[in-house]
N, C-alpha and C positions, 0 to 999 in steps of 0.2 A: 504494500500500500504506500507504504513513505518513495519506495523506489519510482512507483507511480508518477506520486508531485514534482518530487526533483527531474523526472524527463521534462514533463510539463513545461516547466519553468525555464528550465533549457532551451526547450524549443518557443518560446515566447520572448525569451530574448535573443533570437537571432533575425526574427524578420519586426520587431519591436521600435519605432522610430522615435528619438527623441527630443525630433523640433518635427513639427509637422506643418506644412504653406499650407493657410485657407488664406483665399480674399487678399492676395499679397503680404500675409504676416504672422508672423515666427509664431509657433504657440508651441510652449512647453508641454511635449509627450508625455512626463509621468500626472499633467493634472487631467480628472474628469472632466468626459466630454462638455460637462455643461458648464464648467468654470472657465474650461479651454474655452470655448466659445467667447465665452465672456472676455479675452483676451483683444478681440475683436473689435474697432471703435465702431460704432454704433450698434453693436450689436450686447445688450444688459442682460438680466437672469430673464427678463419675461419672453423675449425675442429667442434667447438660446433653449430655453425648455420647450416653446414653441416649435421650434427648428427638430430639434433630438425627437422629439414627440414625432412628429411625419415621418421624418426619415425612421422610425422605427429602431434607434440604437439605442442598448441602455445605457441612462446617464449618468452612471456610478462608473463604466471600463474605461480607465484610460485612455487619452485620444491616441499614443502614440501605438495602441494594439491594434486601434480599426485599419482593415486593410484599404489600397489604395480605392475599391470601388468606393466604401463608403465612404471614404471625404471627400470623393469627389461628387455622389451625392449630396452633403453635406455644404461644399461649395454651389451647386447648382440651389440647393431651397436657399441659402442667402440671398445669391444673386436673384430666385424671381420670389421673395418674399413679401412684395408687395402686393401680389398676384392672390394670395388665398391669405392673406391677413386681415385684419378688421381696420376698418381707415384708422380710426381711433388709435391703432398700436401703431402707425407708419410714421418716421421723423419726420417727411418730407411733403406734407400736407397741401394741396393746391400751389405744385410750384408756381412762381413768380412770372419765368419766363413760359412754361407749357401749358399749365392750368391744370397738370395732372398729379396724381399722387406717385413719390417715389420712397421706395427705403432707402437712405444713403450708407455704405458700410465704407470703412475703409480710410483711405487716402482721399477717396473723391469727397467724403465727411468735410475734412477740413477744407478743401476746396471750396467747396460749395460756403461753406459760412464766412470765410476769405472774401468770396464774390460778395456776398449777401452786407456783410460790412462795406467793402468800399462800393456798392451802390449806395448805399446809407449816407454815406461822406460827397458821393458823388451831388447828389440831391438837396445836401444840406439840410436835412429833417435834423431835429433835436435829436435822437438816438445819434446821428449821423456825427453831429459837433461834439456831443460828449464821447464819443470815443477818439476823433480826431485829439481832443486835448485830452487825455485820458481821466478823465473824470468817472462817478459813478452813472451806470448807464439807467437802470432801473429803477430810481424812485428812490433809491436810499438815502439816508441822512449824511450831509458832510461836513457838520461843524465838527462834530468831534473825534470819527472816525475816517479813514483811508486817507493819511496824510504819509505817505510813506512818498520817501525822496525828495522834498519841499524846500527843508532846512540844510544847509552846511555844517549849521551848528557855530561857537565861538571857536575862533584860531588864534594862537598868539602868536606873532611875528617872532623869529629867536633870530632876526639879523637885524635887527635894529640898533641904532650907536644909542652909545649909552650919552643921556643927558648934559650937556653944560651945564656948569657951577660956574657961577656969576659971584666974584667977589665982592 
C-alpha cells in the first residue's frame, strides 16, 4: 500500500508544472486552481470559482497537475467569459467606445483604465483634473488626510560662514 503512494507521487512529479501561462501570466503550480486563478488581474474568487465551476476541474488540485488540455480550456472560459456570465459580474460594462459588454483580464486591464484616465484628462471633466494634479479622485476629504510628498520639511544650511563680530 505505502509502495503504492510513493509510485504515485513519483509519477506526478514528473509531468507536474511549476509556473503555469494562463492569459499571459506566470501563476504558481503548487497553488489551487482557484487561488491560481486568482493570480490573474481581473480575474477575483467570484470570477475564478465561476470559471473552475464550467470547466469542470476540482478546485482544491493544484494548477501545476492539470494537464495541458485543461488550461487550455481554462484559458478559453476566461477569454469568452463574458459570453455566459451575468452582466452584473462583467468589469467592463457598456464600453465607452463599443456600447458592449466586455470582461477585461490581463494586461489589456490596465490598458484599458490607462485609456479611460487620459480620456478623462483629455476632456477636462473634474475626475479628469484631479488626477492630472494628483489629488483625491472620489469625494474624499483632504484637509487632513493624503498629504504625502507636499513638504521638504526644515533644512539647515551647514555651509554657511559663520557670523561677524562687530567691535
Amino acid at each position: 500500500m505505502a509502495e503504492a503512494k510513493k509510485t504515485t507521487t513519483t509519477e506526478e512529479k514528473d509531468d507536474f508544472r511549476y509556473i503555469v501561462r494562463i492569459v499571459n501570466t506566470d501563476i504558481d503550480g503548487n497553488k489551487p486552481t482557484v487561488v491560481g486563478l486568482q493570480s490573474i488581474k481581473g480575474v477575483g474568487k467570484r470570477v475564478a470559482e465561476v470559471i473552475v465551476r464550467k470547466a469542470g476541474v476540482d478546485r482544491s488540485v493544484k494548477i501545476g497537475s492539470l494537464d495541458e488540455a485543461a488550461t487550455d480550456e481554462l484559458t478559453k472560459l476566461i477569454s469568452s467569459y463574458s459570453d455566459y456570465a451575468p452582466n452584473w459580474a462583467i468589469n467592463r460594462q457598456a464600453d465607452y467606445e463599443t456600447g458592449e459588454d466586455h470582461h477585461v483580464v490581463g494586461v489589456d486591464l490596465d490598458m484599458v483604465l490607462k485609456d479611460d484616465i487620459n480620456r478623462l484628462k483629455m476632456i477636462r471633466c473634474y475626475r479628469g483634473v484631479r488626477h492630472e494634479s494628483g489629488h483625491k479622485v472620489r469625494g474624499q476629504r483632504t484637509r487632513s488626510n493624503g498629504r504625502k510628498g507636499l513638504t521638504l520639511g526644515v533644512s539647515k544650511n551647514k555651509n554657511q560662514p559663520a557670523p561677524k563680530k562687530e567691535a
